[in-house]
py3Dmol code that shows the C-alpha trace and the ligand (Angstrom):
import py3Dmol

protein = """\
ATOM      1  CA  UNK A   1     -11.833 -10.003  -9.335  1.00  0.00           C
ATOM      2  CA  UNK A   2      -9.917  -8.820 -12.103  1.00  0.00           C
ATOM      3  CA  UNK A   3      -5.978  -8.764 -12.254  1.00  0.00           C
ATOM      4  CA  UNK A   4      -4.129  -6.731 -14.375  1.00  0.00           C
ATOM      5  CA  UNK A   5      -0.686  -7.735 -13.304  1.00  0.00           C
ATOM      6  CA  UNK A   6       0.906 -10.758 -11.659  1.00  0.00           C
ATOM      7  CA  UNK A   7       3.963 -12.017 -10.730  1.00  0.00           C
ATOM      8  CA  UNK A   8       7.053 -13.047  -8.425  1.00  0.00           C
ATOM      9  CA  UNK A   9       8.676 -10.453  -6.413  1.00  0.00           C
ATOM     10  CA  UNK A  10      11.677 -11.001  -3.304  1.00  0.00           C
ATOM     11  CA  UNK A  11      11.023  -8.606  -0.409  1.00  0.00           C
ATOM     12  CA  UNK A  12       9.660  -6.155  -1.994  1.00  0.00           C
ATOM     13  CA  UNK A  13       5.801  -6.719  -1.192  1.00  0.00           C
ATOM     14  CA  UNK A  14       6.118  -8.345   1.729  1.00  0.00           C
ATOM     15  CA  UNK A  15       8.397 -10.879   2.850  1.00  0.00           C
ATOM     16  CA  UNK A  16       9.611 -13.264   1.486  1.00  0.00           C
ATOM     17  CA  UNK A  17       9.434 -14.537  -1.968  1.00  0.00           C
ATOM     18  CA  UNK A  18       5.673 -13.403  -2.999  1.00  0.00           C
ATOM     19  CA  UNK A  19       3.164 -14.272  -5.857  1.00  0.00           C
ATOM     20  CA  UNK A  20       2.115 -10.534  -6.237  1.00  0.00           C
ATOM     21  CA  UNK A  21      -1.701  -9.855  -7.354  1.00  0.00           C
ATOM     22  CA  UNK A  22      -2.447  -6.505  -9.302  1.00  0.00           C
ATOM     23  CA  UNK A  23      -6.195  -6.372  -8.544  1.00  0.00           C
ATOM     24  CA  UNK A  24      -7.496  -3.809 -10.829  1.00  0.00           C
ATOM     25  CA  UNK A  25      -9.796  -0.720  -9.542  1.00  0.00           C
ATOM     26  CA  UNK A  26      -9.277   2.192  -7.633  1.00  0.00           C
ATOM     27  CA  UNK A  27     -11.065   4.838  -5.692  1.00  0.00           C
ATOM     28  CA  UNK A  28      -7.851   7.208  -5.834  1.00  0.00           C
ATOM     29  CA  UNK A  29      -6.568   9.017  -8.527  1.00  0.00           C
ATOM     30  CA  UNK A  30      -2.756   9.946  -7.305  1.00  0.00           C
ATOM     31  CA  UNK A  31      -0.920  12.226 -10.055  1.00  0.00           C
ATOM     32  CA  UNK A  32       2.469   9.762  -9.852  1.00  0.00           C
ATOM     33  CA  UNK A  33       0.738   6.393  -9.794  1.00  0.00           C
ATOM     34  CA  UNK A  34       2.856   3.933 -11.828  1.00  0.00           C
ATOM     35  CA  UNK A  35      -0.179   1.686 -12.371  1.00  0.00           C
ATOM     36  CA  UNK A  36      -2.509   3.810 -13.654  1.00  0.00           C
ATOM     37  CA  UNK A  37      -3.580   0.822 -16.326  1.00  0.00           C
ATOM     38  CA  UNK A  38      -5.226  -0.671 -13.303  1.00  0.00           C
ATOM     39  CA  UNK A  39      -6.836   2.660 -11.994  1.00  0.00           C
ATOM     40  CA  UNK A  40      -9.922   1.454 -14.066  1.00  0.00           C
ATOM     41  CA  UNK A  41     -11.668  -2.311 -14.341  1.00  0.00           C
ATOM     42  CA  UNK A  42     -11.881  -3.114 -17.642  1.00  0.00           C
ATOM     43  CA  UNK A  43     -12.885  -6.506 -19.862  1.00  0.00           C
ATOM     44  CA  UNK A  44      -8.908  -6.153 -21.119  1.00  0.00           C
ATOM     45  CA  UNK A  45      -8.076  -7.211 -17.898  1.00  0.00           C
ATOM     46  CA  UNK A  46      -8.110 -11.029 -16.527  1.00  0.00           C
ATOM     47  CA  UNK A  47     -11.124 -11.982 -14.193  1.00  0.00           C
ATOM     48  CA  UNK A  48     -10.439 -14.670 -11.828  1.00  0.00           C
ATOM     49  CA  UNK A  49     -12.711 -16.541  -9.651  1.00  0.00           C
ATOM     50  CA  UNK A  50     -11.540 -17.500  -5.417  1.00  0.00           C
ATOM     51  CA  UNK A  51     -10.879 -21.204  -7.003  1.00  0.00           C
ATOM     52  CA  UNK A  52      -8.902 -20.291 -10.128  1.00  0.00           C
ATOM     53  CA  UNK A  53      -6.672 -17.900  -7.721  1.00  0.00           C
ATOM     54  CA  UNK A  54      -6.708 -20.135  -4.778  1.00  0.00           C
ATOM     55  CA  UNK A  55      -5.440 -23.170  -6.447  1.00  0.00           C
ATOM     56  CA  UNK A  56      -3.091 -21.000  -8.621  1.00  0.00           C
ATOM     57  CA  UNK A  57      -1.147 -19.955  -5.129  1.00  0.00           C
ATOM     58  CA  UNK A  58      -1.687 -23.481  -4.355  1.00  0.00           C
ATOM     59  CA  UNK A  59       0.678 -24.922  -7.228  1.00  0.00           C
ATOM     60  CA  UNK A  60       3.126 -22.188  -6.493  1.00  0.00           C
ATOM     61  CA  UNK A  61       3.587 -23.229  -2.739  1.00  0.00           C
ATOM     62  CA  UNK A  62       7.164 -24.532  -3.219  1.00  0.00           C
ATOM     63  CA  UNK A  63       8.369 -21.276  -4.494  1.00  0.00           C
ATOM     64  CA  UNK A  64       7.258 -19.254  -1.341  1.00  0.00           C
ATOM     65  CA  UNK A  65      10.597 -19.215   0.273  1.00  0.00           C
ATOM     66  CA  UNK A  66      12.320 -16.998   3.068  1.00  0.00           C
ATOM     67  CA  UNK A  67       8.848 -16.300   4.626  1.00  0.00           C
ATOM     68  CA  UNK A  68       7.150 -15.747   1.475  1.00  0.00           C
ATOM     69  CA  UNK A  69       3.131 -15.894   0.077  1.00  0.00           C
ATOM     70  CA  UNK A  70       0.773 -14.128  -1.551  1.00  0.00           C
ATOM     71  CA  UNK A  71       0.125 -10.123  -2.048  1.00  0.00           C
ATOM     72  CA  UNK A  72      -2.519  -8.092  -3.316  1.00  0.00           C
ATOM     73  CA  UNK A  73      -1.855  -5.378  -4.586  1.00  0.00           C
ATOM     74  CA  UNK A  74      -3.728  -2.626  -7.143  1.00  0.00           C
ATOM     75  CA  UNK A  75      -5.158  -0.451  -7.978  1.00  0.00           C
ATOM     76  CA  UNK A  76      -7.021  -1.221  -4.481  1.00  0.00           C
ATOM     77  CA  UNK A  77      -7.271  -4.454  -3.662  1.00  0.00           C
ATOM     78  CA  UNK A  78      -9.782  -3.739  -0.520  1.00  0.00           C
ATOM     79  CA  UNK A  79     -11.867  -2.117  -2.885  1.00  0.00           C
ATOM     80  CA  UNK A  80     -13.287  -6.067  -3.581  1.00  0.00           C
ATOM     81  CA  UNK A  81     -13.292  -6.638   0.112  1.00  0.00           C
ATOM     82  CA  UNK A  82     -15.745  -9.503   0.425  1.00  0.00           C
ATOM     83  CA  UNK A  83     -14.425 -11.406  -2.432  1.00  0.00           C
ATOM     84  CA  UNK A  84     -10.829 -10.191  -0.861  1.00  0.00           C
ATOM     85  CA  UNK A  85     -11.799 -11.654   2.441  1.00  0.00           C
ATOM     86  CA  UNK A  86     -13.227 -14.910   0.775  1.00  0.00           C
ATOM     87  CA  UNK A  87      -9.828 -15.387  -1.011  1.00  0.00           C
ATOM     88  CA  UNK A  88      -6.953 -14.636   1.954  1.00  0.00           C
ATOM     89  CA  UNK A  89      -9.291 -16.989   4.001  1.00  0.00           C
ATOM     90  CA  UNK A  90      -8.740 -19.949   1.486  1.00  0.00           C
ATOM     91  CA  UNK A  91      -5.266 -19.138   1.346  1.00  0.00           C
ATOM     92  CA  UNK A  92      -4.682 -19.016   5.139  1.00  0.00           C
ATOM     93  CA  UNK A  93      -6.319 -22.588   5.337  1.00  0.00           C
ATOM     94  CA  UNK A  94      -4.258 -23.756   2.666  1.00  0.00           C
ATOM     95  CA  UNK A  95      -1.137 -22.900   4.999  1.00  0.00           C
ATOM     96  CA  UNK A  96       0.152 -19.804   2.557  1.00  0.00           C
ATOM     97  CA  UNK A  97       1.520 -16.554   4.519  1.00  0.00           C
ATOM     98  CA  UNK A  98      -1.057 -13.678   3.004  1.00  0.00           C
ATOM     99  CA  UNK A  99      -0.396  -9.229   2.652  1.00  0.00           C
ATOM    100  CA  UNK A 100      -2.181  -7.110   1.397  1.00  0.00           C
ATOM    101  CA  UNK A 101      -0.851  -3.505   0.437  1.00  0.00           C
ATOM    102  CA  UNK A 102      -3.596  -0.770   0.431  1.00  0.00           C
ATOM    103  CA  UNK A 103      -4.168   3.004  -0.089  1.00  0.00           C
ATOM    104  CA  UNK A 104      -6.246   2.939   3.446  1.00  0.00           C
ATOM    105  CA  UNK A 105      -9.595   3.830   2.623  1.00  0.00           C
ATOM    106  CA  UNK A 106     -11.467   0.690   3.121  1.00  0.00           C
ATOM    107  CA  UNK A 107     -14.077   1.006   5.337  1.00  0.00           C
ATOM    108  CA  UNK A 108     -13.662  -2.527   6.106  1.00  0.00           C
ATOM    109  CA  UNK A 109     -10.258  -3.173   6.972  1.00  0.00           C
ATOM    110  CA  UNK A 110     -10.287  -3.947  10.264  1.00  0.00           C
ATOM    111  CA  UNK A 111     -12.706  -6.765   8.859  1.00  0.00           C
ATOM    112  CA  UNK A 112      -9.727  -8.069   6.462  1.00  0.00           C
ATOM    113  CA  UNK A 113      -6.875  -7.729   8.334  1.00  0.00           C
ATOM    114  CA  UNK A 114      -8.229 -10.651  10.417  1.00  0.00           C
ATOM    115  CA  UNK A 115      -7.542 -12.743   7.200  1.00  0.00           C
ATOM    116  CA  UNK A 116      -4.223 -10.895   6.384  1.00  0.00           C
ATOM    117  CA  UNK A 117      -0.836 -11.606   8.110  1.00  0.00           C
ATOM    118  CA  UNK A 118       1.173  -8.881   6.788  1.00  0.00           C
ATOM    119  CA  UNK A 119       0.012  -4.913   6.233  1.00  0.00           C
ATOM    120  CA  UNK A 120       1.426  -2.698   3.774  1.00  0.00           C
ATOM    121  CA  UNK A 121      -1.083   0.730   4.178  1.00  0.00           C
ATOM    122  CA  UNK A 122       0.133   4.146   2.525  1.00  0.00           C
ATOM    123  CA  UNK A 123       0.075   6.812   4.588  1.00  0.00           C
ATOM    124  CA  UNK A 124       0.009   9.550   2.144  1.00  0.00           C
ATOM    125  CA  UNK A 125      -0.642  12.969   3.876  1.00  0.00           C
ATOM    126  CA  UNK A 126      -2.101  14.252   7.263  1.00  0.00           C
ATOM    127  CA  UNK A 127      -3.488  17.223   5.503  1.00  0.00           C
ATOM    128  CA  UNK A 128      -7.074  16.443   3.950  1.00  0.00           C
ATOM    129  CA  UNK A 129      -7.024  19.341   1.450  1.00  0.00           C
ATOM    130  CA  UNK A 130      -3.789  18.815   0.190  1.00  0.00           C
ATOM    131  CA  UNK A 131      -4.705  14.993   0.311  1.00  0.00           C
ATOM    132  CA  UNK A 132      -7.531  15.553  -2.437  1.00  0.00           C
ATOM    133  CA  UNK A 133      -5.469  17.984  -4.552  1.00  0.00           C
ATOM    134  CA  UNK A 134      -3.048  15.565  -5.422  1.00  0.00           C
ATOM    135  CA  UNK A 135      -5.177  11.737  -5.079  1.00  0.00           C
ATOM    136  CA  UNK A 136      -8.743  13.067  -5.400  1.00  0.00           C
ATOM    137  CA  UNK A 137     -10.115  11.525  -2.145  1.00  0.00           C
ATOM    138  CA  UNK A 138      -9.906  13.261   1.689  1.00  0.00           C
ATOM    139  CA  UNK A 139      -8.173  11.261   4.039  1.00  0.00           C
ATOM    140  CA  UNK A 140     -10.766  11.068   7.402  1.00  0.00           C
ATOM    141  CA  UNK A 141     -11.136   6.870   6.729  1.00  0.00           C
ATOM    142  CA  UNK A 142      -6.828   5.932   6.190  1.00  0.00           C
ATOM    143  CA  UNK A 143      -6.508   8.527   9.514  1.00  0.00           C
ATOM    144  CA  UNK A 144      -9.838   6.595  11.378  1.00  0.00           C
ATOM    145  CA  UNK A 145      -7.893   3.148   9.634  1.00  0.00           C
ATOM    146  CA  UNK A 146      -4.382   4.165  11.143  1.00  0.00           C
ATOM    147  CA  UNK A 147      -5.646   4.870  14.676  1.00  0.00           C
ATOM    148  CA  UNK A 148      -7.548   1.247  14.619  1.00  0.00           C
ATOM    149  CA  UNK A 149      -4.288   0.024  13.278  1.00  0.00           C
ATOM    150  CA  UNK A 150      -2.234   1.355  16.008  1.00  0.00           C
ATOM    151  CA  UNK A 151      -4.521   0.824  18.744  1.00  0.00           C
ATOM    152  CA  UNK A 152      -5.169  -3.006  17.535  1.00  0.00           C
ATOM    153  CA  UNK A 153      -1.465  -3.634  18.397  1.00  0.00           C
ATOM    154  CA  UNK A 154      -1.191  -5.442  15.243  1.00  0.00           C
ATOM    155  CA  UNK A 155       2.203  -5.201  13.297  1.00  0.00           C
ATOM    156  CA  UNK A 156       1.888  -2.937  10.355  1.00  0.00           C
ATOM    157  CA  UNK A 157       4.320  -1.460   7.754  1.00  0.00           C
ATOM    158  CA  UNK A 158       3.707   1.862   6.947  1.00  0.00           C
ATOM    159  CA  UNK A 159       4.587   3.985   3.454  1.00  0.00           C
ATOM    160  CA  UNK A 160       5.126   7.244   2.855  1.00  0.00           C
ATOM    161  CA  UNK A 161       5.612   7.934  -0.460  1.00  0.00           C
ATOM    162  CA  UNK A 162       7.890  11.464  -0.970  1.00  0.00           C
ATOM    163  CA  UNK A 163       7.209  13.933  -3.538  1.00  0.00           C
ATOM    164  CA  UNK A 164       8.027  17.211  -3.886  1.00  0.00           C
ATOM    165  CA  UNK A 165       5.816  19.936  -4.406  1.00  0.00           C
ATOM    166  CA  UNK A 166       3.180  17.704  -2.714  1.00  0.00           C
ATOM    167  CA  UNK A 167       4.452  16.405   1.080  1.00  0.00           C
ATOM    168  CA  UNK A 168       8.390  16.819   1.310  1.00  0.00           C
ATOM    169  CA  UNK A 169       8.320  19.676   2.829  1.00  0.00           C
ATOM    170  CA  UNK A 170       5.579  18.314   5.690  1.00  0.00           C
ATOM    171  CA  UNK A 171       8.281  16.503   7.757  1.00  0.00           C
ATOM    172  CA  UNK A 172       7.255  18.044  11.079  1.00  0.00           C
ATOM    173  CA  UNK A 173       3.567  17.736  10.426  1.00  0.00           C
ATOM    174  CA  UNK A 174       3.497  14.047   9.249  1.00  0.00           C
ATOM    175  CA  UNK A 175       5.678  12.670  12.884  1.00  0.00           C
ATOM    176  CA  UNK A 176       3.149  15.120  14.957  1.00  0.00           C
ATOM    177  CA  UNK A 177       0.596  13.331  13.806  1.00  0.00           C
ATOM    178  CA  UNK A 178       1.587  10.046  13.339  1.00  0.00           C
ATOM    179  CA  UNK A 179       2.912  10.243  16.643  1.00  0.00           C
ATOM    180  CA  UNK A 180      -0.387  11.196  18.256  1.00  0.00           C
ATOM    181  CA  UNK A 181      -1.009   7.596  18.693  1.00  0.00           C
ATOM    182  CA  UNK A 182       0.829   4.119  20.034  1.00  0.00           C
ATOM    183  CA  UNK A 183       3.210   3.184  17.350  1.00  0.00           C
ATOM    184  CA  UNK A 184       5.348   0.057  19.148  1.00  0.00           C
ATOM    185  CA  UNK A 185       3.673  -2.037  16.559  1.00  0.00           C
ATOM    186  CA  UNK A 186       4.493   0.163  13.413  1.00  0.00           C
ATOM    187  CA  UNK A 187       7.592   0.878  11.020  1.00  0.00           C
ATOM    188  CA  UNK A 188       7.116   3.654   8.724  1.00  0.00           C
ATOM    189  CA  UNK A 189       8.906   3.286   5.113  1.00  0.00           C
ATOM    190  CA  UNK A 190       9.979   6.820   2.857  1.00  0.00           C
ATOM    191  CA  UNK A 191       9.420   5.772  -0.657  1.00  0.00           C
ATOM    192  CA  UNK A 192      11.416   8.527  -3.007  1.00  0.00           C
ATOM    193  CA  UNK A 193       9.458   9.930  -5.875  1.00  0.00           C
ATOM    194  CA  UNK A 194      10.347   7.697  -8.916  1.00  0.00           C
ATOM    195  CA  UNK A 195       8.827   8.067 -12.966  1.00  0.00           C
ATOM    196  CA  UNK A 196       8.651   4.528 -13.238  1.00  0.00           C
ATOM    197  CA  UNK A 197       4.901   4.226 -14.606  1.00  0.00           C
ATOM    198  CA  UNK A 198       5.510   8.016 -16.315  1.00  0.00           C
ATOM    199  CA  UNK A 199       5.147   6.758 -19.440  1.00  0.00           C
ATOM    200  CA  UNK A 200       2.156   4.870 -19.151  1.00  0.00           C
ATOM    201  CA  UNK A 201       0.500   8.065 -18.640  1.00  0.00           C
ATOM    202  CA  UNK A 202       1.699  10.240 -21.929  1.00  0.00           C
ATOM    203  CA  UNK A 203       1.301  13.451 -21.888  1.00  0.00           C
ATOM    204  CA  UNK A 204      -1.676  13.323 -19.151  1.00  0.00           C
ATOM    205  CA  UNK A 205       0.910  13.004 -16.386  1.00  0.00           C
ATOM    206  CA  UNK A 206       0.970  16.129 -14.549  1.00  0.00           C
ATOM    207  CA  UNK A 207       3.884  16.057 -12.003  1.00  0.00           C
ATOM    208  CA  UNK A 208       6.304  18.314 -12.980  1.00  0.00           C
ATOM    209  CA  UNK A 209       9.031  18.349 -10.128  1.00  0.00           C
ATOM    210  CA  UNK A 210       8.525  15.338  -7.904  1.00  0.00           C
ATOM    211  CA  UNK A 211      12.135  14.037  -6.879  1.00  0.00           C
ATOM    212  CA  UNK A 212      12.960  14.579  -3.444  1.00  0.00           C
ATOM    213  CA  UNK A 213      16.652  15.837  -2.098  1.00  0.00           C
ATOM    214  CA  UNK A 214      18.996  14.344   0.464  1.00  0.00           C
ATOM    215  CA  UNK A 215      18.019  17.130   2.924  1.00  0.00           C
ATOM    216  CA  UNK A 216      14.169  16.921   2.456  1.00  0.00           C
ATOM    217  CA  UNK A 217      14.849  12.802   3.686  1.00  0.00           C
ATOM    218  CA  UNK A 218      16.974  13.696   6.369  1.00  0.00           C
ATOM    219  CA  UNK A 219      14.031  16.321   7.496  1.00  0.00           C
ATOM    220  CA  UNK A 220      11.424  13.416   7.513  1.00  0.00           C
ATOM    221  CA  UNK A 221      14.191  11.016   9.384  1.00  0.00           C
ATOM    222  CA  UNK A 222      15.297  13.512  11.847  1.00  0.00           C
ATOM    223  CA  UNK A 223      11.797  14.482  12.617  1.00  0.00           C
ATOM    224  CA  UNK A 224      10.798  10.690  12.489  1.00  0.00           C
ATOM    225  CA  UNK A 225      13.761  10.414  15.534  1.00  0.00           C
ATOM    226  CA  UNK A 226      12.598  12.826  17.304  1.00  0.00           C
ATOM    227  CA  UNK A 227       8.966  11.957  17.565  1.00  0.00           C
ATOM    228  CA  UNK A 228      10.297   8.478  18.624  1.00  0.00           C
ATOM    229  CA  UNK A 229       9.011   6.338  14.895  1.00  0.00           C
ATOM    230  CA  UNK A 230      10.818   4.185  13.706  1.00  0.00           C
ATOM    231  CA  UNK A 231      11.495   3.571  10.311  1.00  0.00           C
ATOM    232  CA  UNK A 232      13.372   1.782   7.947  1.00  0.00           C
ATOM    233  CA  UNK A 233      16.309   2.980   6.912  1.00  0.00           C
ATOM    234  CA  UNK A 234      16.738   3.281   3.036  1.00  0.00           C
TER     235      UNK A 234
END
"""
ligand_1 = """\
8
SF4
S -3.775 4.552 -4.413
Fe -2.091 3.469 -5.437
S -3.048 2.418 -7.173
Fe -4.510 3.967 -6.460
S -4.106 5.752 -7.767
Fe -2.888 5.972 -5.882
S -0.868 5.115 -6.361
Fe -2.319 4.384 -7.935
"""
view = py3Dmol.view(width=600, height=400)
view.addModel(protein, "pdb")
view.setStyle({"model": 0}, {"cartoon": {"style": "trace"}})
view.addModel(ligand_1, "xyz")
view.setStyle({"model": 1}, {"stick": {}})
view.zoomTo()
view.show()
């Protein structure tokens, strides 16, 4: 797989101090993604084999502290899900805590979350049209993947990330449906539009208007209470 971005992060991907992995490759095309260097594989990118990552994490061990392990991250990690699979499976025998954070489309992850011990899975929009304006890809598989998720039991942290102009306004519509199924075993996150990776994208980046306002927050949180999800607070 190839990585186009590594490095420690505290509690931010998972818990924990984590080794994050930026596996490159993606099957979405969101208009705010900070990454968008890794939207695309690419021989400027590092390849690394399972044993070259494996015993990487290995040597890192002692610095996995308060919980901490290995992420992968993207692009889409899940997008290399047998490779994926082969690596958290090394990992988990070699003792280290694994996550994976994921845009939701895999058809296969059900199959990797049996090597994965903690979930990060965007949860984007409930509205399939609006979905593919903004990411290029319909949503059917993340909805199919969040009703498996929720019906598995399985602990699972999920993100919404905020943007104006594209689902801030879709407070009621998001906790009907994510409330449509059980949801003792999930926390829902509100991630506020940022510009961090604006740059990267020069003058191709096309969101004009993205920053969301206190009320449009307390819509999503109110409607969040209501519905009975629970979230955390930011
Ligand atoms: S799913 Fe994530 S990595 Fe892929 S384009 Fe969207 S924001 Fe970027």
């Amino acid at each position: 797989m190839q990585i186009f971005q590594k490095g420690f992060n505290f509690s931010q991907d998972g818990p924990g101090n984590r080794l994050v992995y930026h596996i490159a490759g993606c099957n979405m095309r969101c208009l705010w993604c900070s990454n968008p260097e890794g939207m695309q594989e690419s021989n400027t990118h590092t390849t690394y084999s399972k044993d070259t990552l494996v015993a990487e994490a290995i040597s890192c061990k002692p610095l996995f502290f308060d919980g901490g392990g290995v992420t992968f991250t993207g692009g889409e990690a899940t997008l290399h899900a047998e490779e994926l699979m082969e690596v958290l499976q090394a990992l988990k025998e070699a003792g280290i805590h694994t996550a994976i954070e994921t845009n939701g489309t895999s058809p296969k992850l059900m199959e990797i979350l049996a090597y994965v011990d903690y979930l990060m899975m965007d949860f984007k929009h409930y509205d399939d049209a609006i979905l593919k304006k903004f990411t290029g890809l319909e949503g059917s598989i993340i909805k199919e993947n969040y009703a498996a998720i929720t019906q598995s039991g399985r602990q699972c942290h999920i993100r919404i990330p905020l943007i104006n102009g594209f689902n801030a306004d879709h407070a009621q519509g998001f906790a009907e449906f994510l409330s449509k199924f059980p949801t003792d075993n999930i926390v829902f996150e509100f991630l506020k539009y940022h510009e961090f990776g604006k740059e990267k994208w020069q003058s191709a980046y096309q969101i004009t208007d993205g920053f969301v306002n206190e009320e449009q927050l307390a819509a999503f949180q109110q409607a969040f209470d209501k519905h009975g999800l629970i979230y955390i607070e930011t």
